[in-house]
Backbone as ProteinMPNN parsed JSONL, in Angstrom:
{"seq_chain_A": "XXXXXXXXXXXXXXXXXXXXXXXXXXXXXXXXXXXXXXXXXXXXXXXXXXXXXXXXXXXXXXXXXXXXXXXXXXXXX", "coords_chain_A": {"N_chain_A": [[19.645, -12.347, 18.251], [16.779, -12.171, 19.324], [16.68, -9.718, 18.657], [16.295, -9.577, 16.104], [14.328, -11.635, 15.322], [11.773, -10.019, 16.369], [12.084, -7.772, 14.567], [11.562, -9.004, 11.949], [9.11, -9.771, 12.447], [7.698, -7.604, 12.659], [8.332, -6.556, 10.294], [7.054, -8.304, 8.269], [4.167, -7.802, 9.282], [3.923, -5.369, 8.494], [4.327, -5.443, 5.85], [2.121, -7.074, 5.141], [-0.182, -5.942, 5.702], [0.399, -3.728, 4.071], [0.076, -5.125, 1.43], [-2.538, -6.48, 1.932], [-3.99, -3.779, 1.668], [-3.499, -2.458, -0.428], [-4.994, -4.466, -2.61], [-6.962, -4.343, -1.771], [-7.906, -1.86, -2.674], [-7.432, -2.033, -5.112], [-9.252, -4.098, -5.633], [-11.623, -2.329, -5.217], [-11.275, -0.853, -7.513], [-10.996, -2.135, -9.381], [-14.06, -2.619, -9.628], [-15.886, -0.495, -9.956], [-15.572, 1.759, -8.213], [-15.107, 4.298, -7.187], [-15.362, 6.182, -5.383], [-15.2, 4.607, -2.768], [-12.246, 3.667, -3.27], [-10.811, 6.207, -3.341], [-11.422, 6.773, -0.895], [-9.984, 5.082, 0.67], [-7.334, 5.29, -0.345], [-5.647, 7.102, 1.206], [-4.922, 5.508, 3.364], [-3.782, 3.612, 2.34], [-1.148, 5.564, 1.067], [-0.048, 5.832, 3.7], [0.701, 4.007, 4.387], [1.868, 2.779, 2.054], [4.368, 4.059, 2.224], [5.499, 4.26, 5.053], [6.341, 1.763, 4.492], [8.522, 1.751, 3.162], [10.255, 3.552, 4.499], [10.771, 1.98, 6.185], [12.315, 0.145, 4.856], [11.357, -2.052, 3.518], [10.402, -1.36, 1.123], [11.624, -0.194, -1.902], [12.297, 3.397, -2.418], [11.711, 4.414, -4.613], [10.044, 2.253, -5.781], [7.89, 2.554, -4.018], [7.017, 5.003, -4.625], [6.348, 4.512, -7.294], [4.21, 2.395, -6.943], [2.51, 3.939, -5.865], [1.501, 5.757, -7.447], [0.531, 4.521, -9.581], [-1.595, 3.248, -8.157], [-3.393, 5.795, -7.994], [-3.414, 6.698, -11.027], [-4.839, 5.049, -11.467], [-7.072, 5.425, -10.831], [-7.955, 7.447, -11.128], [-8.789, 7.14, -13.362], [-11.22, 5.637, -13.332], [-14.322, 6.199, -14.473]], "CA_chain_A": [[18.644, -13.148, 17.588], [15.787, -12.011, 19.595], [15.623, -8.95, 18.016], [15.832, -10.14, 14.657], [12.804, -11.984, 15.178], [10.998, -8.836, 16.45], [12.013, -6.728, 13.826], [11.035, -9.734, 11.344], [7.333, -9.694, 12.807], [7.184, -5.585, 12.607], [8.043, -6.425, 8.812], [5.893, -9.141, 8.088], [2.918, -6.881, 10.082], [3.83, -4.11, 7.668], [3.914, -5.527, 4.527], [0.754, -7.756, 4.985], [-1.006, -4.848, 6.029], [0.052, -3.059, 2.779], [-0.857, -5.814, 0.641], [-4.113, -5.826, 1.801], [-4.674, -2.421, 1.451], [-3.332, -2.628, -2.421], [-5.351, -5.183, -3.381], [-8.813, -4.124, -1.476], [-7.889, -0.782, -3.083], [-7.318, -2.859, -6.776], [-11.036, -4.601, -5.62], [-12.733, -1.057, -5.313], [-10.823, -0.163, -8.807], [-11.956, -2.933, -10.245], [-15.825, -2.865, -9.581], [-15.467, 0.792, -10.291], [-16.432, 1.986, -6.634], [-14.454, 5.418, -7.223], [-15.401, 6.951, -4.135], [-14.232, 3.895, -1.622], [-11.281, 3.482, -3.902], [-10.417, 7.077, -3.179], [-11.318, 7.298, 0.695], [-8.826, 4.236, 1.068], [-6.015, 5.898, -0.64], [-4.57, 8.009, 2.039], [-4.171, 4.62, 4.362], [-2.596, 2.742, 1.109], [-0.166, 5.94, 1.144], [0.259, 5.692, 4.416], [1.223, 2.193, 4.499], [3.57, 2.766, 1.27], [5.263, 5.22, 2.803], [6.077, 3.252, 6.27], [6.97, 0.318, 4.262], [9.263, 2.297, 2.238], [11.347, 4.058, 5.834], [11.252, 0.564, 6.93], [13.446, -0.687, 4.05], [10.225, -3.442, 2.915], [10.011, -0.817, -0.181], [12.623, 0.906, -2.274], [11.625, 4.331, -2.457], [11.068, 4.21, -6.066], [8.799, 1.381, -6.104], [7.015, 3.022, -3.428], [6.485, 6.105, -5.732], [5.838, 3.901, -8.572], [2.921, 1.899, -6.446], [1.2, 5.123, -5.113], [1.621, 6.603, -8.776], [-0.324, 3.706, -10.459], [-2.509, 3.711, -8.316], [-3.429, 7.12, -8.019], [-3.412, 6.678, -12.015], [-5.84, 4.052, -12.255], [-8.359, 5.636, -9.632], [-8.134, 8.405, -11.666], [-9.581, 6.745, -14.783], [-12.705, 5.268, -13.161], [-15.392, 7.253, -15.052]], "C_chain_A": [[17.23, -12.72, 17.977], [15.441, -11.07, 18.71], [15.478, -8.635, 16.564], [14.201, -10.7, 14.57], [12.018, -10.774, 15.558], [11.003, -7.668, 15.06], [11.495, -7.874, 12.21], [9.469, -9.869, 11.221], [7.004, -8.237, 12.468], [6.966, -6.159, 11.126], [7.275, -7.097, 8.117], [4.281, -8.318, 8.24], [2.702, -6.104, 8.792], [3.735, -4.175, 6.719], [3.107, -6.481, 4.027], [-0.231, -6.836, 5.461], [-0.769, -3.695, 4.589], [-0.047, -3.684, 1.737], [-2.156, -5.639, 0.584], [-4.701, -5.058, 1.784], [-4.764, -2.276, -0.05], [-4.41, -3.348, -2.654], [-6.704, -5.154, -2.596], [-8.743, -2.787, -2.339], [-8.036, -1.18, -4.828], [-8.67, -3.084, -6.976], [-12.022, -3.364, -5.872], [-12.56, -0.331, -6.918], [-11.308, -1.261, -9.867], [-13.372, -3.101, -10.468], [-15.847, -1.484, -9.875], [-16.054, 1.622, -9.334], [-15.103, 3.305, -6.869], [-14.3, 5.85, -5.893], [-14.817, 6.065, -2.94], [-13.122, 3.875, -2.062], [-10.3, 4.801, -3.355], [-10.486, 8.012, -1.451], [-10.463, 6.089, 1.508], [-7.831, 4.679, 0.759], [-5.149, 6.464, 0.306], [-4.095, 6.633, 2.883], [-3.354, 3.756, 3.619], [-1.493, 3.604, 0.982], [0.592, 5.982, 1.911], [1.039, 4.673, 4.963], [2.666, 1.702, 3.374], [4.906, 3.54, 2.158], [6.009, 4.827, 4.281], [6.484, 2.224, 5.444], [8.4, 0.646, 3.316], [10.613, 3.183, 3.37], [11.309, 3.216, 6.233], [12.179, -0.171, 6.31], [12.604, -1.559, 3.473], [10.292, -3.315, 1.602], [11.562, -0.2, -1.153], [12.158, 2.1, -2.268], [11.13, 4.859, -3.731], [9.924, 3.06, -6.621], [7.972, 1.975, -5.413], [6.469, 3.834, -4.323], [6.005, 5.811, -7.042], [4.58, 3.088, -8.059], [1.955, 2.819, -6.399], [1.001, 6.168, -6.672], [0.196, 5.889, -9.476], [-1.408, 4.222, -9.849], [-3.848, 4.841, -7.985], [-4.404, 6.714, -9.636], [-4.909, 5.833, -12.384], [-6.964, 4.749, -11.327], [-8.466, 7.178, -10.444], [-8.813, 8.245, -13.479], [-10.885, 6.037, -14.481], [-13.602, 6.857, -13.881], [-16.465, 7.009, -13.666]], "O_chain_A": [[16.385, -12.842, 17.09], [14.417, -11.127, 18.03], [14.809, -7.771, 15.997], [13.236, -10.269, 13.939], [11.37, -10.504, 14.546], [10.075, -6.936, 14.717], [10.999, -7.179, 11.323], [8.792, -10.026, 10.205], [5.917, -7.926, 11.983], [5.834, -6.285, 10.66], [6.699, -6.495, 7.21], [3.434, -8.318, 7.347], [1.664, -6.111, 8.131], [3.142, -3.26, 6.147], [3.141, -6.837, 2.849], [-1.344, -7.353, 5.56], [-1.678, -2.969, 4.186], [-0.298, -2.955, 0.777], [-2.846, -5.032, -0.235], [-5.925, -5.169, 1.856], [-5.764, -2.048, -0.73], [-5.19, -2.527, -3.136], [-7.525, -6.029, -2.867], [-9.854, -2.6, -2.835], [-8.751, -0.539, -5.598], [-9.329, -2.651, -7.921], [-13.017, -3.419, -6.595], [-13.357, 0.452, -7.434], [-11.882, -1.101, -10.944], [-13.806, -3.698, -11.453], [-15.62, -1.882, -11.018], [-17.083, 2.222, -9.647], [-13.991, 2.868, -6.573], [-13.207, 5.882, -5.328], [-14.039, 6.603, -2.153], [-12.411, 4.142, -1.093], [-9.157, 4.548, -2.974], [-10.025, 9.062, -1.002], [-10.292, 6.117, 2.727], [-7.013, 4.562, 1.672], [-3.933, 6.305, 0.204], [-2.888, 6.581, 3.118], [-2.364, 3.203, 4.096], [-0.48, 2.943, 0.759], [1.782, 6.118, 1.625], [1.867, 4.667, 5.874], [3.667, 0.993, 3.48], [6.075, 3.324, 2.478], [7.166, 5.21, 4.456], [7.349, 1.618, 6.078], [9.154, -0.228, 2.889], [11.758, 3.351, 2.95], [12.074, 3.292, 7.194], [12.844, -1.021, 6.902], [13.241, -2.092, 2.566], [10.287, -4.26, 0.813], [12.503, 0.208, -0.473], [10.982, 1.897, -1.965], [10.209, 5.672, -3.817], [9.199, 3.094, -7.616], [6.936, 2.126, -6.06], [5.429, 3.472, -4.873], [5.405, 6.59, -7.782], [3.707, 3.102, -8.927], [0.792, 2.66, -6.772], [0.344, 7.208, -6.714], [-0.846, 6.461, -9.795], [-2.122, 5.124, -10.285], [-5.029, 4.552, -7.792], [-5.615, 6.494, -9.638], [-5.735, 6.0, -13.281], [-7.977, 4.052, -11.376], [-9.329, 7.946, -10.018], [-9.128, 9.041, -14.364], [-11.646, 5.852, -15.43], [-13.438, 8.069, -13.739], [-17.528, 7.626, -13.592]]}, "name": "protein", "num_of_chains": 1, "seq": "XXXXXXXXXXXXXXXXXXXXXXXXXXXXXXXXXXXXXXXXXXXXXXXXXXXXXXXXXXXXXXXXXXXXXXXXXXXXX"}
């Protein structure tokens, strides 16, 4: 049981830490801040990508998150 709860807190940690990277990364894509949008990216891949060898992600949603938004940071004019 203990280390259920420990490995419960890692995952919690990990996928409230890549929420808020998504969705400050969504905020910079939305105001059309290209350049922060795009010097956050590597820690939003970084963060898919651990949440995705942790089991949090499938590895296809992962690749479908970091796709979008890739996609959409790539249409800021």
């Amino acid at each position: 049981m203990r280390s259920d709860v420990k490995k419960r807190v890692k995952n919690l940690r990990r996928s409230r830490t890549l929420k808020s990277l998504v969705k400050e990364v969504k905020g910079y894509i939305s105001a059309g801040d290209k350049k922060k949008a795009q010097e956050k990216m590597p820690q939003v891949q970084k963060a898919i990508d651990k949440a995705a060898k942790a089991g949090i992600l499938k590895k296809n949603t992962a690749s479908r998150k970091k796709s979008r938004l890739a996609s959409a940071i790539k249409k800021i004019s």
